[in-house]
C-alpha positions in Angstrom: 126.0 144.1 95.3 126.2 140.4 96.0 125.2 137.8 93.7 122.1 136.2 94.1 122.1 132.9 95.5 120.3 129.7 93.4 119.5 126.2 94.6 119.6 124.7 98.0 122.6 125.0 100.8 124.4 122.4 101.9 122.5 122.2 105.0 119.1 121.6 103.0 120.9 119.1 101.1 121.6 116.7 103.8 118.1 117.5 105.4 116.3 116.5 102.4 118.6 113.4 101.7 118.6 112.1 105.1 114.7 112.2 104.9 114.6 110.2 101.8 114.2 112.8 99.2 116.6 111.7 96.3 116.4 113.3 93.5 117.4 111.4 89.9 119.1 114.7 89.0 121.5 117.1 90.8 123.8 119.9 89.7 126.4 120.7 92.6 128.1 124.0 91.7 130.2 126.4 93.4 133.8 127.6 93.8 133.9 126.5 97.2 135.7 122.7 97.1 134.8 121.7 99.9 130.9 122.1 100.0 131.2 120.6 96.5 132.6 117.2 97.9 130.4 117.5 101.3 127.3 117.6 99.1 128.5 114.6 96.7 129.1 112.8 99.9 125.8 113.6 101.3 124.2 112.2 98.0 126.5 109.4 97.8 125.7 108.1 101.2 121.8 108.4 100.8 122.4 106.4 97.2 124.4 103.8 98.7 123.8 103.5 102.1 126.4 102.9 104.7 127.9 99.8 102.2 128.2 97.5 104.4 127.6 95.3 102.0 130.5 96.5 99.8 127.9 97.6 97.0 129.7 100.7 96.0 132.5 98.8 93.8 129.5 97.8 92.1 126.8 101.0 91.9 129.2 104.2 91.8 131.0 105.7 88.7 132.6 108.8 88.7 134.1 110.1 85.2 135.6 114.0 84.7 134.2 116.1 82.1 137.0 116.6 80.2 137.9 113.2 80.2 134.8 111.7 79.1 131.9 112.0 76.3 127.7 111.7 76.3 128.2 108.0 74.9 129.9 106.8 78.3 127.8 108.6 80.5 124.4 107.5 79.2 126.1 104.0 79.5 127.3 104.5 83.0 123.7 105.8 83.4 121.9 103.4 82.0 123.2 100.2 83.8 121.7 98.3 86.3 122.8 98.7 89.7 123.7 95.2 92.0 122.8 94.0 95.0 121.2 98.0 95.7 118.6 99.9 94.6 120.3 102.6 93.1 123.5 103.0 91.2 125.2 106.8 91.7 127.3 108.5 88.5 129.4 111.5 89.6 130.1 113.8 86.4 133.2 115.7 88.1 134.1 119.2 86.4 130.8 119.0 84.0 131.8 122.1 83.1 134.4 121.0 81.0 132.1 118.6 78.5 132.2 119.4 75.4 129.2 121.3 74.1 128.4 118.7 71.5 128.2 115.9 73.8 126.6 118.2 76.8 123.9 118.5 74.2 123.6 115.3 73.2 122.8 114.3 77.2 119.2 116.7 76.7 116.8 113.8 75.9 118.2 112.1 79.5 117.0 115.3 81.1 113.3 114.2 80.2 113.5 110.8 81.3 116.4 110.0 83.7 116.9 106.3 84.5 114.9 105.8 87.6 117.5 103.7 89.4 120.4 105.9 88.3 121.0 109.2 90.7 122.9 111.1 87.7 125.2 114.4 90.2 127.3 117.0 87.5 129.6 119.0 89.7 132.2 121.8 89.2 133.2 125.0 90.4 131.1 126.5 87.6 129.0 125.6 84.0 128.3 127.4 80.7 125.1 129.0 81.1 125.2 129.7 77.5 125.4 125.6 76.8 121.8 124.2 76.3 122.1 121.6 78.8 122.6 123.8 81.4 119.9 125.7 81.0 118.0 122.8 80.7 119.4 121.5 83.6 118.9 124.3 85.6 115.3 123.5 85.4 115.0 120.1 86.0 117.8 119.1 88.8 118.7 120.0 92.3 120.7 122.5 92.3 122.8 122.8 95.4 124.6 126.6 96.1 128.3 125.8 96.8 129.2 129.5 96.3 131.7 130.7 99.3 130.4 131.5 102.7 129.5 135.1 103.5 131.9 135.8 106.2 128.8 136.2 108.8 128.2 132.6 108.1 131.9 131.7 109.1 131.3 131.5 113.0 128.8 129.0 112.7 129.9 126.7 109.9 133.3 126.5 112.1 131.6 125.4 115.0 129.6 122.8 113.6 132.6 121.6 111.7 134.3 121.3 115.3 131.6 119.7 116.8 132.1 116.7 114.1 135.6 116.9 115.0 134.7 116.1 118.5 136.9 119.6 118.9 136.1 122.0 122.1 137.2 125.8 120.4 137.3 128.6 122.6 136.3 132.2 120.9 140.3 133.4 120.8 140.6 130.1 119.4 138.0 130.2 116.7 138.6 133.8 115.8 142.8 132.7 115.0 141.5 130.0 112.9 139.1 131.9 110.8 141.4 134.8 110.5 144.1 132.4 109.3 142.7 130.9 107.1 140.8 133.6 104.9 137.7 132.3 104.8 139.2 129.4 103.4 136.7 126.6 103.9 139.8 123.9 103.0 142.2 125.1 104.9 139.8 125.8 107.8 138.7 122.1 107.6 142.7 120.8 107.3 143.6 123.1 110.7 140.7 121.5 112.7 141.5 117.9 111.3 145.0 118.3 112.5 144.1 120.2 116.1 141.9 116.8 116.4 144.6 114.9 115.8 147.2 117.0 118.3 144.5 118.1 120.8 144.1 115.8 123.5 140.4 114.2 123.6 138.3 116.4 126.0 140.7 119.1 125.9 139.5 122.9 125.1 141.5 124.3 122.3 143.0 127.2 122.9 144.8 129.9 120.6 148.2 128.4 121.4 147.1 124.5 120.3 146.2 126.7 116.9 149.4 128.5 116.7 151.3 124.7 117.0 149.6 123.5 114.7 150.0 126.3 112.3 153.9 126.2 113.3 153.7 122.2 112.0 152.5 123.0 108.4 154.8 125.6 107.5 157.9 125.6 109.9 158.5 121.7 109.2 157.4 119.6 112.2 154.6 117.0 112.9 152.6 117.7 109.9 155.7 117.7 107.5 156.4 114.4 108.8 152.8 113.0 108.3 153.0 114.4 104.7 156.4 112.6 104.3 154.8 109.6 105.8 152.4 109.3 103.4 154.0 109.4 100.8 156.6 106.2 102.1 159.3 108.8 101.9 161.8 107.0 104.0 164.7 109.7 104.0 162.2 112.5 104.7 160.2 110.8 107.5 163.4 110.3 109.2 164.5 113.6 108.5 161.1 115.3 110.2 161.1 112.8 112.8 164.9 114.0 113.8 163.0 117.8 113.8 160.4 117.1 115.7 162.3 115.4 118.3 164.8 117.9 118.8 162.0 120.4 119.5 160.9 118.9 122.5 157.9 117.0 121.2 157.1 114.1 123.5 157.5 110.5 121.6 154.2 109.4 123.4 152.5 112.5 121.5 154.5 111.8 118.3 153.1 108.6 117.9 149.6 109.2 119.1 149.6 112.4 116.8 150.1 110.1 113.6 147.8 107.4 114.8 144.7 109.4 115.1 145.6 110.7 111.9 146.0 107.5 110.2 142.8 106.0 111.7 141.4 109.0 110.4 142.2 107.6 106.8 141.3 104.2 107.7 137.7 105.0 108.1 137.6 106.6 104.4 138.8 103.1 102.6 137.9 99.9 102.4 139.5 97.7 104.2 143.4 95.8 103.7 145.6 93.6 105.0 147.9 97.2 104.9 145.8 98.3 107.5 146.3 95.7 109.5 149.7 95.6 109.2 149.9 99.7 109.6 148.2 99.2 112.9 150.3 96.6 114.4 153.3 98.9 114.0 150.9 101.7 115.9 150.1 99.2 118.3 154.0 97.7 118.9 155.9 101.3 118.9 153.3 102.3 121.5 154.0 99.1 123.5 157.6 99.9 123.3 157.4 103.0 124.1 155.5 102.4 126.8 157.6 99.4 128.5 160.5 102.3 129.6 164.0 101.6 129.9 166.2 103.2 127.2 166.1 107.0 127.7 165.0 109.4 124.4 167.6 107.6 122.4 165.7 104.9 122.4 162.5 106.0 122.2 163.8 107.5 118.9 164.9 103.9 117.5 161.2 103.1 118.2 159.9 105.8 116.0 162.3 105.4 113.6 161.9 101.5 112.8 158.0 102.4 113.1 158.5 104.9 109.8 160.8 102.7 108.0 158.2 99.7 108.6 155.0 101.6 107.7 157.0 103.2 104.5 157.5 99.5 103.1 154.2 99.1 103.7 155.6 95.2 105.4 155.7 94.7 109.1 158.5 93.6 110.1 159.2 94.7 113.1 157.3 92.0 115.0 158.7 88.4 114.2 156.3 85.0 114.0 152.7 85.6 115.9 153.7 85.8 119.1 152.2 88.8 120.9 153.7 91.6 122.4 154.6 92.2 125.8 152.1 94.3 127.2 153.7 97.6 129.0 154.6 96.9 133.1 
């Protein structure tokens, strides 16, 4: 017999948020990751707005329950927020506060701070713990519980649709079958089949396999990884692999481009941004001007990684622009 589900879905969540219904109080819990940080995100966005303004350095706090005590989250709680109407404080893994200070957070359940929007999350809380039970009665709770495996086909569907991903059936039932019902590793296959997939292109059950190939038999996503983490020796290394396969340099490049602007749009901006995009934007022109043969198309690439693993551009001297492509 399956448990019974409490609190509102995901779904509900961002309906009621995006209609102005903000609650001071809300208890995201679930064993499901994903939804977890989807429903912050959701609250987060209706708190803050679209921070233009860059207001969130000013209005969001998150602290980790077992990191942190009542003392600093009625403090975090109780400050003002600037330049906004609202301040947000994230309680990560509430389920780890102690029960002392848990308790000691009970009189703030009667009369939250009306410009604070107060969210405890975790995979799961005490039941036994006053405060939850407390809490239970007073805040949104929103169900992150895993999705019932009837739910699957839809929630991957609407996932691709924010991709901008076109999935044929083959293709969706590969995905869901790899994964397990895996809402993480479902999410990480689509971002990377947005990233390899052509825009406009229909995903089919091969583009799935390639990309499955990547994360496990060392190819474009192994390089991405190693990428990230400025690994100069392993980028190189990866790069070599992927080349060898067959893969395209054209493709290479656009492949960790869409992935990086993919990152770019969930930080505030750098001057390493700008300098990460004008080794996107010189490699491609490179690449693009001919002459050379694969051998040098590979030189490209690799004074690309090096560049983008010091983190200084290099590559292009003084502020002269680049030759556009002929």
């Amino acid at each position: 017999m399956k448990a019974k589900r409490e609190g509102v879905t995901g779904p509900e969540l961002k309906r009621r948020v995006s209609a102005g219904e903000v609650a001071p109080l809300y208890l995201v819990v679930g064993e499901e990751g994903l939804l977890r940080d989807e429903a912050v995100a959701a609250i987060k966005a209706a708190v803050l707005g679209s921070d233009e303004a860059n207001v969130e350095a000013f209005n969001c706090d998150a602290v980790y329950g077992d990191e942190t005590d009542a003392s600093e989250v009625l403090t975090l709680c109780s400050n003002l927020p600037m330049f906004a109407a609202r301040r947000l404080v994230v309680v990560r893994d509430a389920g780890a506060l102690r029960a002392k200070d848990a308790e000691r957070l009970l009189p703030y359940l009667d009369a939250p701070v009306k410009t604070t929007c107060l969210v405890l999350t975790g995979r799961k809380v005490d039941g036994r713990v006053k405060f939850f039970q407390a809490c239970k009665k007073v805040a949104v709770i929103v169900d992150c519980e895993p999705l019932e495996e009837r739910a699957l086909p839809a929630w991957i569907r609407d996932q691709a649709a924010v991709l901008g991903l076109s999935l044929d059936e083959p293709a969706r039932v590969l995905l869901q079958e790899a994964s397990s019902g895996d809402l993480g590793v479902l999410r990480r296959e689509m971002e990377k089949l947005a990233a390899y997939v052509a825009p406009g292109t229909a995903v089919a059950v091969a583009d799935v396999e390639a990309v499955q190939g990547a994360d496990t038999g060392g190819t474009v996503w192994n390089l991405l990884e190693a990428l990230r983490r400025k690994e100069r020796a392993g980028s190189l290394r990866f790069l070599g692999k992927v080349l060898d396969a067959g893969e395209p340099p054209l493709k290479v490049l656009g492949f960790l481009a869409a992935c990086w602007r993919q990152e770019w749009k969930t930080r505030r901006f750098s001057e390493e941004m700008l300098r990460d995009f004008e080794q996107f934007r010189e490699a491609d022109s490179r690449l693009k001007g001919g002459g050379g043969g694969r051998g040098k198309d590979r030189l490209v690439l690799e004074r690309m990684l090096l560049n983008l693993c010091r983190g200084a551009a290099r590559a292009t001297p003084g502020p002269r622009p680049f030759a556009p492509a002929r």
